[in-house]
N, CA, C and O atoms as a CHARMM CRD file, in Angstrom:
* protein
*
  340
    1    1 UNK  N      0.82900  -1.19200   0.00000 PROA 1      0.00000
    2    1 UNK  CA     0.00000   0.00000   0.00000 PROA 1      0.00000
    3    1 UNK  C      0.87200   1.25200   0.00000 PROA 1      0.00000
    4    1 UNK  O      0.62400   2.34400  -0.51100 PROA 1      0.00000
    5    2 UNK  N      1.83100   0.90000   0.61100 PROA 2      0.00000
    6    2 UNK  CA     3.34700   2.38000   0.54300 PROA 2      0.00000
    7    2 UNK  C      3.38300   2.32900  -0.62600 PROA 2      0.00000
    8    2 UNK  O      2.77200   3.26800  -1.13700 PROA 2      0.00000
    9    3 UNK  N      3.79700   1.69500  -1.27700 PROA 3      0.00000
   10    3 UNK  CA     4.21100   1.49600  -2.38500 PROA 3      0.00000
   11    3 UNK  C      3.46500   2.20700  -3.97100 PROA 3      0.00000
   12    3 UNK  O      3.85000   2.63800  -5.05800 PROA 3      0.00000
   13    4 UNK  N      2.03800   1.94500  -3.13300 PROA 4      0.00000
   14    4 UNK  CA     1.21100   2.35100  -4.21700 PROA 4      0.00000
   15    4 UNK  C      0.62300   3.92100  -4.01300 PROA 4      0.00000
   16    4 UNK  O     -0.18300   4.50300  -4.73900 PROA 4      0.00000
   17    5 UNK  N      1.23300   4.38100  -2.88600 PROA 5      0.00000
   18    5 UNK  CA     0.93100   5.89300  -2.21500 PROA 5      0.00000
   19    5 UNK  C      0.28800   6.06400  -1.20800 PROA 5      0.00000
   20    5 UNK  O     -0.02500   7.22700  -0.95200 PROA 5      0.00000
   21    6 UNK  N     -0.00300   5.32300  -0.57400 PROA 6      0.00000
   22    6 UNK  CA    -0.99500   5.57000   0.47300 PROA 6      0.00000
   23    6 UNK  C     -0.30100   6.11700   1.87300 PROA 6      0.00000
   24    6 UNK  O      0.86900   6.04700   2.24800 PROA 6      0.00000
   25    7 UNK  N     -0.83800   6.37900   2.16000 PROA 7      0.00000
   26    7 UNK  CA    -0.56300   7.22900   3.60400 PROA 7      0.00000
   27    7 UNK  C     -0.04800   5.99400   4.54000 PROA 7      0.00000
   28    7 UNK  O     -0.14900   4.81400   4.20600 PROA 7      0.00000
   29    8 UNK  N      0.36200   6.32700   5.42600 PROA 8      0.00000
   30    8 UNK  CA     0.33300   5.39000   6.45100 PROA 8      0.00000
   31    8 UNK  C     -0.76500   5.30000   7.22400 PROA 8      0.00000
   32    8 UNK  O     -0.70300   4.22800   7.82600 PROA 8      0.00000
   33    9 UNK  N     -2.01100   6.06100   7.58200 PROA 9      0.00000
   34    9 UNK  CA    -3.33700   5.96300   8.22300 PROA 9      0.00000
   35    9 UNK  C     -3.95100   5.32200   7.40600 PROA 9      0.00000
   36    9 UNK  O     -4.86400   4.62300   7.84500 PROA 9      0.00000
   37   10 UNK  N     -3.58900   5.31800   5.38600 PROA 10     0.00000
   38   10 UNK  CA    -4.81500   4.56600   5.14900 PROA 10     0.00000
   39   10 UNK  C     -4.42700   3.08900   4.69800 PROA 10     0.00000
   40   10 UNK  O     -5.17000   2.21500   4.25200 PROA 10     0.00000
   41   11 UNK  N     -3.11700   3.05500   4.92700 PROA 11     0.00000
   42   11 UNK  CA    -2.29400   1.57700   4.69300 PROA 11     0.00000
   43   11 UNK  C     -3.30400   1.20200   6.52500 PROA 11     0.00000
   44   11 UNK  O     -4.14400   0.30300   6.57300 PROA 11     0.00000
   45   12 UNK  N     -3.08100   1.77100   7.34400 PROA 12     0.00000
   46   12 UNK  CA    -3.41500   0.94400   8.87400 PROA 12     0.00000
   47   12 UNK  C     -4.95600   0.74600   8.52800 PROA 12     0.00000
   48   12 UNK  O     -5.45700  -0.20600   9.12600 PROA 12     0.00000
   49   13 UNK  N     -5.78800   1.43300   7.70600 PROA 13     0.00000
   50   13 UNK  CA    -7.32200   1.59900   8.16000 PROA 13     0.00000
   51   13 UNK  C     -7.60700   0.40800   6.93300 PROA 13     0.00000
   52   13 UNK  O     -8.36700  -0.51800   7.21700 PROA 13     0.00000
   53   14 UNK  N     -6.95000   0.46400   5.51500 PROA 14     0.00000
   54   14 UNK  CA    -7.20900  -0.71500   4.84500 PROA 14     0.00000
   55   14 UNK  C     -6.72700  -1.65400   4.45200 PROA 14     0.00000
   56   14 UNK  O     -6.91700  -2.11400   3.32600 PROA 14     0.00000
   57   15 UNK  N     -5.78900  -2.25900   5.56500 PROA 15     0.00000
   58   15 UNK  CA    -5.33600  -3.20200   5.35500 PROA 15     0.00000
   59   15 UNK  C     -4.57300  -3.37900   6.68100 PROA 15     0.00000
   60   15 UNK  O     -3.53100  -3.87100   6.24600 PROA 15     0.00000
   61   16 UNK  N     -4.50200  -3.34400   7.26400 PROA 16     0.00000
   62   16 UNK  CA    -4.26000  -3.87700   8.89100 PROA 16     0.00000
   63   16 UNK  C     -5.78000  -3.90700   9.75600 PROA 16     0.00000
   64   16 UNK  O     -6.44500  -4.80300  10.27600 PROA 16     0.00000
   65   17 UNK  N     -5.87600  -2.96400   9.66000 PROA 17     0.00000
   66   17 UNK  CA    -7.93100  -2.93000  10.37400 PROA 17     0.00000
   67   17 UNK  C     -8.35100  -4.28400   9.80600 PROA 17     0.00000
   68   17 UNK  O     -7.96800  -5.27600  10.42700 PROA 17     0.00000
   69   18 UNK  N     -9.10300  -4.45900   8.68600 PROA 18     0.00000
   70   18 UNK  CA    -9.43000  -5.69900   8.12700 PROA 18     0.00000
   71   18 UNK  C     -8.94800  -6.70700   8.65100 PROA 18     0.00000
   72   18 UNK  O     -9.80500  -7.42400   9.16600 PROA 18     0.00000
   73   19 UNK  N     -7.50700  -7.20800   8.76800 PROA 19     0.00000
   74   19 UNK  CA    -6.69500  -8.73600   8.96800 PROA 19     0.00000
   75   19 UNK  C     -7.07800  -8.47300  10.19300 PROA 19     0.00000
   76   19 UNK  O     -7.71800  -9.47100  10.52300 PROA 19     0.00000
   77   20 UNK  N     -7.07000  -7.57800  11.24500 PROA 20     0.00000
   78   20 UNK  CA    -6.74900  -7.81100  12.93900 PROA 20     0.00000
   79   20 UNK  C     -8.35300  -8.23900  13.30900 PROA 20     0.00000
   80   20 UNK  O     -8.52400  -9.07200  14.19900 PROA 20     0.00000
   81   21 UNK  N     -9.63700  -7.59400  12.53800 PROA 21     0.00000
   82   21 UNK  CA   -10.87500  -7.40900  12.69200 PROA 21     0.00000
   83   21 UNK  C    -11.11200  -9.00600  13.28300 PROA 21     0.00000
   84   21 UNK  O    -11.35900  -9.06900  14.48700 PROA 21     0.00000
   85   22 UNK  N    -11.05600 -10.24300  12.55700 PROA 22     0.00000
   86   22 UNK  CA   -11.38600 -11.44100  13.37400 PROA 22     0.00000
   87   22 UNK  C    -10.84600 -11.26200  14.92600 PROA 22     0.00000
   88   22 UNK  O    -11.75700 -11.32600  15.75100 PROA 22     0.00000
   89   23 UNK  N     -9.58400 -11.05800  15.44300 PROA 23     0.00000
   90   23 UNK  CA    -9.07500 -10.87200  16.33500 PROA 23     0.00000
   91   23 UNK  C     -9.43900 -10.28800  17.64400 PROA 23     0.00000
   92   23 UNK  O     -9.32700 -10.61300  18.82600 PROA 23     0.00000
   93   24 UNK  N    -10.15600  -8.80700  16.62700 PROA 24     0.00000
   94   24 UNK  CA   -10.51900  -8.18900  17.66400 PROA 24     0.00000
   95   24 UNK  C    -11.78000  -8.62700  18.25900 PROA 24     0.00000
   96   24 UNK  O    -12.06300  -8.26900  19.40200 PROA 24     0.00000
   97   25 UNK  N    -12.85800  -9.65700  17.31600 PROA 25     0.00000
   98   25 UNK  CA   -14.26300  -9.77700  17.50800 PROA 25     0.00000
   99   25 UNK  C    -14.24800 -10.98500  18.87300 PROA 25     0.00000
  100   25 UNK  O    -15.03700 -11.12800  19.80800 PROA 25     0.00000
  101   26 UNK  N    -12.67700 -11.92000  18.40700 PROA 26     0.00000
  102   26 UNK  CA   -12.92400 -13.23800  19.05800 PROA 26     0.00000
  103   26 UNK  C    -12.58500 -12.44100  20.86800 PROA 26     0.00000
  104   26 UNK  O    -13.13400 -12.75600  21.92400 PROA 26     0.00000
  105   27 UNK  N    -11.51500 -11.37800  20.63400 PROA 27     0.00000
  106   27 UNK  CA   -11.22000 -11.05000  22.10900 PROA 27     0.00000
  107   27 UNK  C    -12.55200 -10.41000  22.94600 PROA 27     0.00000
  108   27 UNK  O    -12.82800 -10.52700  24.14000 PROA 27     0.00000
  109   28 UNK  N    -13.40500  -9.55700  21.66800 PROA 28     0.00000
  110   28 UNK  CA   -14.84700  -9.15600  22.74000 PROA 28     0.00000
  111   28 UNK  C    -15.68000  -9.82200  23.30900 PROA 28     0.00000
  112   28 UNK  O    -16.29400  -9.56900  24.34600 PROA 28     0.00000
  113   29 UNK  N    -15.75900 -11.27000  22.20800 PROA 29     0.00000
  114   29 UNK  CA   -16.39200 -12.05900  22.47500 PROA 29     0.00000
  115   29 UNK  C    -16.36300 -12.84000  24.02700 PROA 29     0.00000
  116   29 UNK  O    -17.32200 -13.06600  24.76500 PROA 29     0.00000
  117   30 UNK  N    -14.88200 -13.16700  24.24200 PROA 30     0.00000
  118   30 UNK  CA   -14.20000 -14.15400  25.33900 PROA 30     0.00000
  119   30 UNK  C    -14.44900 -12.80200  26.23300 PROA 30     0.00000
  120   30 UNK  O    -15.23000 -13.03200  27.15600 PROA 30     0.00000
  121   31 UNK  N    -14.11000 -11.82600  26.20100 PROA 31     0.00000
  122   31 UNK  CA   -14.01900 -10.61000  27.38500 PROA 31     0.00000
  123   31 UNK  C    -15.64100 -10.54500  27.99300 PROA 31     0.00000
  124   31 UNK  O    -15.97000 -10.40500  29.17100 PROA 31     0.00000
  125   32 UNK  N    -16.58100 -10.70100  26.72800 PROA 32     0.00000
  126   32 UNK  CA   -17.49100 -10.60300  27.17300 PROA 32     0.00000
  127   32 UNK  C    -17.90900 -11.57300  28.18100 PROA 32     0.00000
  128   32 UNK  O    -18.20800 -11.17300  29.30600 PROA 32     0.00000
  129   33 UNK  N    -17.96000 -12.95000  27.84700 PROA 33     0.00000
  130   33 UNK  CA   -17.97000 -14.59500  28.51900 PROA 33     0.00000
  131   33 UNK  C    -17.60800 -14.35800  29.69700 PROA 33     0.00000
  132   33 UNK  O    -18.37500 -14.41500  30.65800 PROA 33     0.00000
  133   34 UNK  N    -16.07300 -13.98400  29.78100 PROA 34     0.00000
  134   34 UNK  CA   -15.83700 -13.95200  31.35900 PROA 34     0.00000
  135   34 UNK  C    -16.42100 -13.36100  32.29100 PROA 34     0.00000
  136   34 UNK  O    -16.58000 -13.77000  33.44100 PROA 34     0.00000
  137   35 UNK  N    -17.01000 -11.66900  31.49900 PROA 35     0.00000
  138   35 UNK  CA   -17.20800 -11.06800  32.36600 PROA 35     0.00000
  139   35 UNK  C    -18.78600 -11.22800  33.18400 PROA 35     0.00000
  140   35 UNK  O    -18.99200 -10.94700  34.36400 PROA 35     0.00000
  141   36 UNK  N    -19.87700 -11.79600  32.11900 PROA 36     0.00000
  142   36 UNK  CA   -20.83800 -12.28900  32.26000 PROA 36     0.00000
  143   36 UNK  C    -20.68700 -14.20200  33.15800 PROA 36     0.00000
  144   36 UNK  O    -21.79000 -14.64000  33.48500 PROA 36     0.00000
  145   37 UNK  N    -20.22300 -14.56400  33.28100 PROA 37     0.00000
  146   37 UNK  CA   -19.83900 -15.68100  34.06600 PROA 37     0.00000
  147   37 UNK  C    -19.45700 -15.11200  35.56800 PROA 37     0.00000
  148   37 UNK  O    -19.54800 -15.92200  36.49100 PROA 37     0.00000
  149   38 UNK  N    -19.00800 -13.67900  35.88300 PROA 38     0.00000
  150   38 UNK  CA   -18.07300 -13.47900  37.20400 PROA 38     0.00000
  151   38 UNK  C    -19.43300 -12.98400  37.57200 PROA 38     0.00000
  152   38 UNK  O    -19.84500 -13.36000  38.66900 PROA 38     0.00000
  153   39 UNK  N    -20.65500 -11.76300  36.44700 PROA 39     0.00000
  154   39 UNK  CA   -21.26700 -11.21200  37.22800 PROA 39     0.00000
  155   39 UNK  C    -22.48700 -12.53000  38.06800 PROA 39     0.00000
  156   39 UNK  O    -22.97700 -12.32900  39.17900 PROA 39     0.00000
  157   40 UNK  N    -22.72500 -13.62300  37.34500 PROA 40     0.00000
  158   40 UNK  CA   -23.99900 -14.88900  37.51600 PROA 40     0.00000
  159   40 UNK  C    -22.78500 -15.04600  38.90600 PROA 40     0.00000
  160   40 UNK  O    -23.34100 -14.53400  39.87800 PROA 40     0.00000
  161   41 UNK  N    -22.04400 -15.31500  39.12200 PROA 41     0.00000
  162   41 UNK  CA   -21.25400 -15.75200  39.84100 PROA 41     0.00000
  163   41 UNK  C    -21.27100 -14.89700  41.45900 PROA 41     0.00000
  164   41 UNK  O    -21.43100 -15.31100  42.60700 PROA 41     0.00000
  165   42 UNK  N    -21.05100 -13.69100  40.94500 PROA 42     0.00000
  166   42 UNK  CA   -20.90700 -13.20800  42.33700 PROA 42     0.00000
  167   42 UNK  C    -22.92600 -12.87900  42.41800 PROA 42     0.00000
  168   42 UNK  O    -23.54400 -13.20800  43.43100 PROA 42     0.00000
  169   43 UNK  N    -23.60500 -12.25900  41.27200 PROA 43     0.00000
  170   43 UNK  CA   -24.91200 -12.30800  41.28100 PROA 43     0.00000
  171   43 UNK  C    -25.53900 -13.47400  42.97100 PROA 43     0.00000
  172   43 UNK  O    -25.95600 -13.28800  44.11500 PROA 43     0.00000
  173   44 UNK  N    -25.27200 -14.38900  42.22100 PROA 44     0.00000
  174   44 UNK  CA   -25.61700 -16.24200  43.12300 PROA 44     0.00000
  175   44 UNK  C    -25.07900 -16.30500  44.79100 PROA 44     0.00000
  176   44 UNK  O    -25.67900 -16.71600  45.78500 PROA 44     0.00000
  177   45 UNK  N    -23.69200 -15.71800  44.64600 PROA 45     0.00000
  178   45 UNK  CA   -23.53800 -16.34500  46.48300 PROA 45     0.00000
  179   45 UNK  C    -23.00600 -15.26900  46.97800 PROA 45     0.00000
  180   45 UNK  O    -22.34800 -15.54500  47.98200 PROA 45     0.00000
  181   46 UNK  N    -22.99800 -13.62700  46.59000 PROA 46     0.00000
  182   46 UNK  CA   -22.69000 -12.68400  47.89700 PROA 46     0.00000
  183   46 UNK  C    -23.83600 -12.26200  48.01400 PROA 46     0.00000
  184   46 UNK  O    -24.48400 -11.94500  47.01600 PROA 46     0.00000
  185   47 UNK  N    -24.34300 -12.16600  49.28700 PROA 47     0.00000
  186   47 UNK  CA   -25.39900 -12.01300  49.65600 PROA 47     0.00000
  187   47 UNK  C    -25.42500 -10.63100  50.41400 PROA 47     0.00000
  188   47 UNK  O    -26.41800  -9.90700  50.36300 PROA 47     0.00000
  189   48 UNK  N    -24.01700 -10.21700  51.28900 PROA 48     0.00000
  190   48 UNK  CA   -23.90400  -9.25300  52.21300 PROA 48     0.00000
  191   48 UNK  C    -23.46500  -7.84800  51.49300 PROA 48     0.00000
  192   48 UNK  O    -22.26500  -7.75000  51.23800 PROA 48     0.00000
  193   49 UNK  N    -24.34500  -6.71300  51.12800 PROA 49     0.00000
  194   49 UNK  CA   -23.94600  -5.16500  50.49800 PROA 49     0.00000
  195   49 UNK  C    -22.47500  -4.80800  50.81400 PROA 49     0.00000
  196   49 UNK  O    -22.00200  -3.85300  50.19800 PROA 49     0.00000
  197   50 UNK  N    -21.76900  -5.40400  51.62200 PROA 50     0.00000
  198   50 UNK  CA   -20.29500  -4.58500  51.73000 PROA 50     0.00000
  199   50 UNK  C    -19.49500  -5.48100  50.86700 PROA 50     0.00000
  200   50 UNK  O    -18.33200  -5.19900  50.57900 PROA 50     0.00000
  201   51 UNK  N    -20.48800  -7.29300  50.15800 PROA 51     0.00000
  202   51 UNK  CA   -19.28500  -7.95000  49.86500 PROA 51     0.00000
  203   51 UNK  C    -19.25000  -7.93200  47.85300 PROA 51     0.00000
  204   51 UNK  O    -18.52100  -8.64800  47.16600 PROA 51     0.00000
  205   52 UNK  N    -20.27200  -6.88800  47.32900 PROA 52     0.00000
  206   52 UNK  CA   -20.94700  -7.05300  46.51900 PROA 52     0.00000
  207   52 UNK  C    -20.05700  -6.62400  45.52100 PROA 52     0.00000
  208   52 UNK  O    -19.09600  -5.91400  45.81500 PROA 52     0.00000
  209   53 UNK  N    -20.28500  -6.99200  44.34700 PROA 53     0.00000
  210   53 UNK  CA   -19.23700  -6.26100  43.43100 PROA 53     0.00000
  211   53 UNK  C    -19.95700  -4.72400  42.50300 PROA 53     0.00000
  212   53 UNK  O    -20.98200  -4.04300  42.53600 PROA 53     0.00000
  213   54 UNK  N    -19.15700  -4.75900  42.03200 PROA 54     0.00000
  214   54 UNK  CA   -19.97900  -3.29200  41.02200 PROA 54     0.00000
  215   54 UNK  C    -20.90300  -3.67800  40.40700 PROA 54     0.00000
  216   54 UNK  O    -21.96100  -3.10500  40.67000 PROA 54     0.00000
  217   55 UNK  N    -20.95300  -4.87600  39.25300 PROA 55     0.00000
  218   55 UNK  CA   -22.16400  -4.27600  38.42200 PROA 55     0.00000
  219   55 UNK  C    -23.79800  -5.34500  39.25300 PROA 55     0.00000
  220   55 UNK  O    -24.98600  -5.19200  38.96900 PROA 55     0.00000
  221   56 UNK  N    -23.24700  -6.22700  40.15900 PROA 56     0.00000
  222   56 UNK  CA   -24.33700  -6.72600  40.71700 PROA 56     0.00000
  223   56 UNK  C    -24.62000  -5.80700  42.26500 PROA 56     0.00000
  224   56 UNK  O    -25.56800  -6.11700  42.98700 PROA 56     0.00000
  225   57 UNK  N    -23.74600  -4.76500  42.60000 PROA 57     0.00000
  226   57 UNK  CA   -23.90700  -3.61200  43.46500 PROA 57     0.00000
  227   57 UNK  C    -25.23900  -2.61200  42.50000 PROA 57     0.00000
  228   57 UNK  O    -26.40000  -2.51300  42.89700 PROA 57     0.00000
  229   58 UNK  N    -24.77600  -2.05400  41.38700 PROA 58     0.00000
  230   58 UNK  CA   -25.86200  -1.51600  41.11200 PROA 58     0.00000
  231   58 UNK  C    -27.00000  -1.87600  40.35100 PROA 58     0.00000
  232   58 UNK  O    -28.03700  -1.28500  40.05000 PROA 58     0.00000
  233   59 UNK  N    -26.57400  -2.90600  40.13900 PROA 59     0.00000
  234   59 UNK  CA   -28.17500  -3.67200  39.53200 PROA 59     0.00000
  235   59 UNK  C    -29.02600  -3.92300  40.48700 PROA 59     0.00000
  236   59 UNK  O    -30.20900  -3.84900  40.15600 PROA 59     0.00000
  237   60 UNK  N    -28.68700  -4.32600  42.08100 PROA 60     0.00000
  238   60 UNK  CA   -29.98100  -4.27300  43.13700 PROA 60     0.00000
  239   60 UNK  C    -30.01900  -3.00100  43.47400 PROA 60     0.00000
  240   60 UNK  O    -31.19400  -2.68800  43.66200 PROA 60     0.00000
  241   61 UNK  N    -29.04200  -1.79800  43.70200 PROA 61     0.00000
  242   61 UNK  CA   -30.14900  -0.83200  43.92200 PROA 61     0.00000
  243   61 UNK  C    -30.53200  -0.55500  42.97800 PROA 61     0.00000
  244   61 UNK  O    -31.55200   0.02900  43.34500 PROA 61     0.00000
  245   62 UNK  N    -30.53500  -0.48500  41.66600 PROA 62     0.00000
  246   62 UNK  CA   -31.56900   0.36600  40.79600 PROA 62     0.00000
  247   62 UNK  C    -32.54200  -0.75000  40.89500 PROA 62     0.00000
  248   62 UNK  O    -33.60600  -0.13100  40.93500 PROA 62     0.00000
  249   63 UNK  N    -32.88900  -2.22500  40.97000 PROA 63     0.00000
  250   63 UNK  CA   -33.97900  -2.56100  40.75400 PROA 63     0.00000
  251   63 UNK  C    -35.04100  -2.59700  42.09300 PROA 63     0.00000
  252   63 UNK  O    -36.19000  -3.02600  41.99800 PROA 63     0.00000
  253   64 UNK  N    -34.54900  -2.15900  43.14100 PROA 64     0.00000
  254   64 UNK  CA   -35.19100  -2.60000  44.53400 PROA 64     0.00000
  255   64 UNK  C    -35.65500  -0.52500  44.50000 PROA 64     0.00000
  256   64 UNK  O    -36.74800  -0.21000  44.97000 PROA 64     0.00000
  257   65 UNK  N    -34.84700   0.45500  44.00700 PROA 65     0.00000
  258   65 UNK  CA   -35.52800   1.86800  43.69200 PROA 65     0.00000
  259   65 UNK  C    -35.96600   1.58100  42.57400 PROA 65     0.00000
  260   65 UNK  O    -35.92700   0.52900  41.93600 PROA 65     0.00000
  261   66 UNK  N    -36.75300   3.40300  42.17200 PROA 66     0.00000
  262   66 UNK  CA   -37.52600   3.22500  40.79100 PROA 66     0.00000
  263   66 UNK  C    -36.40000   3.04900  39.83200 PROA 66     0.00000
  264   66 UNK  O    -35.37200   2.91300  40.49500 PROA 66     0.00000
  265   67 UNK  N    -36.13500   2.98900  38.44900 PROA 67     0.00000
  266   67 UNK  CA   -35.31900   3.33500  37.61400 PROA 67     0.00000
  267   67 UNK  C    -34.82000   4.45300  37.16300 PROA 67     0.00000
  268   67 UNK  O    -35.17300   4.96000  36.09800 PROA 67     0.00000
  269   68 UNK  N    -34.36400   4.70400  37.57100 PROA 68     0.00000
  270   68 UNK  CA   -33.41300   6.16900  37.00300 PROA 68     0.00000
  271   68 UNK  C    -32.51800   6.31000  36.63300 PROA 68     0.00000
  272   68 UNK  O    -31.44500   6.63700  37.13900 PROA 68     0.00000
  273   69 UNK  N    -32.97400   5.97300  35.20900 PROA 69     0.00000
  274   69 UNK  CA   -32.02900   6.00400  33.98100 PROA 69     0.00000
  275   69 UNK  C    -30.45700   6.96700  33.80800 PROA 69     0.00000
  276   69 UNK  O    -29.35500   6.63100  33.37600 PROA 69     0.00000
  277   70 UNK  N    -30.91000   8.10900  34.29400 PROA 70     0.00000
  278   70 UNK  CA   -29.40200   8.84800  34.21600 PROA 70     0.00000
  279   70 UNK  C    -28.66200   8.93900  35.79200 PROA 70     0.00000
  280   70 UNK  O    -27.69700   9.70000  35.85300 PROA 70     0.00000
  281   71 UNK  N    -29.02200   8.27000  36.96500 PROA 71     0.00000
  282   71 UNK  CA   -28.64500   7.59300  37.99900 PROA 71     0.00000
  283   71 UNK  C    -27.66500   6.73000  37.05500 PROA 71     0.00000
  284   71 UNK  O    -26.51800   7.04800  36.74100 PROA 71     0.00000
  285   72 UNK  N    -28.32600   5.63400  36.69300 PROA 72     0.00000
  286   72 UNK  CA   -28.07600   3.68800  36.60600 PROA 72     0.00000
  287   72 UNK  C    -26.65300   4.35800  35.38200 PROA 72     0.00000
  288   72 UNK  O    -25.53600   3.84200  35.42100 PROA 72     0.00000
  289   73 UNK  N    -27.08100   5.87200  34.10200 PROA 73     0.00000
  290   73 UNK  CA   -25.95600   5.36700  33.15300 PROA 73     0.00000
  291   73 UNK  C    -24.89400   6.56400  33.88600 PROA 73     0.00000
  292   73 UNK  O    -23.87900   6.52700  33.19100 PROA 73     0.00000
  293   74 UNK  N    -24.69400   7.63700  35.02800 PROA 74     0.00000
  294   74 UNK  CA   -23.60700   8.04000  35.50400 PROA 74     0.00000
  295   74 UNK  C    -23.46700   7.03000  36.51900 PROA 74     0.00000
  296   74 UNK  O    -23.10500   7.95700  37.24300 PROA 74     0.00000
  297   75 UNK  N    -23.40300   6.01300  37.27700 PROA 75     0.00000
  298   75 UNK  CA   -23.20400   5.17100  38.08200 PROA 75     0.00000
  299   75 UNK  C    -22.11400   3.89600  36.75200 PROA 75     0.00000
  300   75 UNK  O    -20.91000   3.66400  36.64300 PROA 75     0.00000
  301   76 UNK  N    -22.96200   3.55200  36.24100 PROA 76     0.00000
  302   76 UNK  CA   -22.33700   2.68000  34.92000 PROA 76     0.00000
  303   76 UNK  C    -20.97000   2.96300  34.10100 PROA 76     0.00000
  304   76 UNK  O    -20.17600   2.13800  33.65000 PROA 76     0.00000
  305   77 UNK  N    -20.93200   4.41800  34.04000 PROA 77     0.00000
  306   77 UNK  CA   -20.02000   5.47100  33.67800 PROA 77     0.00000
  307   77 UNK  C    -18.64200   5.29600  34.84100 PROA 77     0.00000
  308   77 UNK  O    -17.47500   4.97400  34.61700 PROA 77     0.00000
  309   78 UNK  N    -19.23500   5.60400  35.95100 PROA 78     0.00000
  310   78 UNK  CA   -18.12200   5.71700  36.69000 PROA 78     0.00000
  311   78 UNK  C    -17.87600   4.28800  36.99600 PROA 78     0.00000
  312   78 UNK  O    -16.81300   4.16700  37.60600 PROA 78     0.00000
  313   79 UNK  N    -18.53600   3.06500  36.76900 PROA 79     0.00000
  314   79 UNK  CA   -17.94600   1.78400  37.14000 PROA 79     0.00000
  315   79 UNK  C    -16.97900   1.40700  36.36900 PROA 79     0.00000
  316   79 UNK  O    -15.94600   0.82400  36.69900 PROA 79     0.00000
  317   80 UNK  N    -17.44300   1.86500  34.94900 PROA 80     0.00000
  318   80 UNK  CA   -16.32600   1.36700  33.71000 PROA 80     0.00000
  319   80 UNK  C    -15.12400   1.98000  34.21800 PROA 80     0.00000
  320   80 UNK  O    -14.19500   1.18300  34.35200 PROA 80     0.00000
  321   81 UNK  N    -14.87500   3.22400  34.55100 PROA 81     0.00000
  322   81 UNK  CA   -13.54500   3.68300  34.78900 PROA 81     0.00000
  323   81 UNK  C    -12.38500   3.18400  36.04800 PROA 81     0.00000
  324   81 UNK  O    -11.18300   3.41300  36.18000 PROA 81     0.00000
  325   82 UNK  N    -13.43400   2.35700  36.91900 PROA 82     0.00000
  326   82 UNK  CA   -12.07900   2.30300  37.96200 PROA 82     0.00000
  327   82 UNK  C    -11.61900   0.45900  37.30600 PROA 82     0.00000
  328   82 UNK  O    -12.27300  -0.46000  36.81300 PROA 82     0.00000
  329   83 UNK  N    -10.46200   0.62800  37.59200 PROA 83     0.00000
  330   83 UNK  CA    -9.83300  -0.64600  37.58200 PROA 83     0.00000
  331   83 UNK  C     -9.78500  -1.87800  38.58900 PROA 83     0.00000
  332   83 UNK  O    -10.40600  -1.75100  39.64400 PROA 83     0.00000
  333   84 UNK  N     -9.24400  -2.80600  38.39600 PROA 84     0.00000
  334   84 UNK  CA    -9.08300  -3.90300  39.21200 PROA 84     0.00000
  335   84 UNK  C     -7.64900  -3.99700  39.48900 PROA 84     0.00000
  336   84 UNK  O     -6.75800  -3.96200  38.64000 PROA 84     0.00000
  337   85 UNK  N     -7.47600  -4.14600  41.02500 PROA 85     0.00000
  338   85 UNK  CA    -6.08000  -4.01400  41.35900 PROA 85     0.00000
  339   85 UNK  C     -5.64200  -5.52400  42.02100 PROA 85     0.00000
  340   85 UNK  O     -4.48900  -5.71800  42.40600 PROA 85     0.00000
């Protein structure tokens, strides 16, 4: 694609994007699996609010309050951002 003029953004966007694309679908896929397996998981046997994790922390309070949608997506917001240490 150098060769034939292309930029280096559009050598990465058509023709590296494409080949990695399986790659990237199989890693969302598995990221997704795990992460849906930990939430059924801790969902099932913590029972006690201090032992709860994030996204099964705010899935009982928003469903035990009314729904409040821009509550549940700045709560959701700030869960995505902290990490696991």
């Amino acid at each position: 694609a150098r060769i034939d003029g292309a930029t280096r953004f559009h050598a990465f966007i058509l023709i590296v994007m494409p080949l990695s694309t399986p790659g990237i679908i199989a890693t969302a896929i598995y990221s997704f699996i795990c992460a849906w397996n930990e939430y059924i998981y801790a969902y099932t046997f913590l029972s006690k609010n201090e032992q709860l994790t994030l996204p099964v922390g705010i899935q009982r309070f928003f469903s035990e309050n009314t729904t409040y949608f821009p509550g549940l997506m700045a709560a959701s917001f700030m869960m995505s951002g902290t990490r696991k240490i």
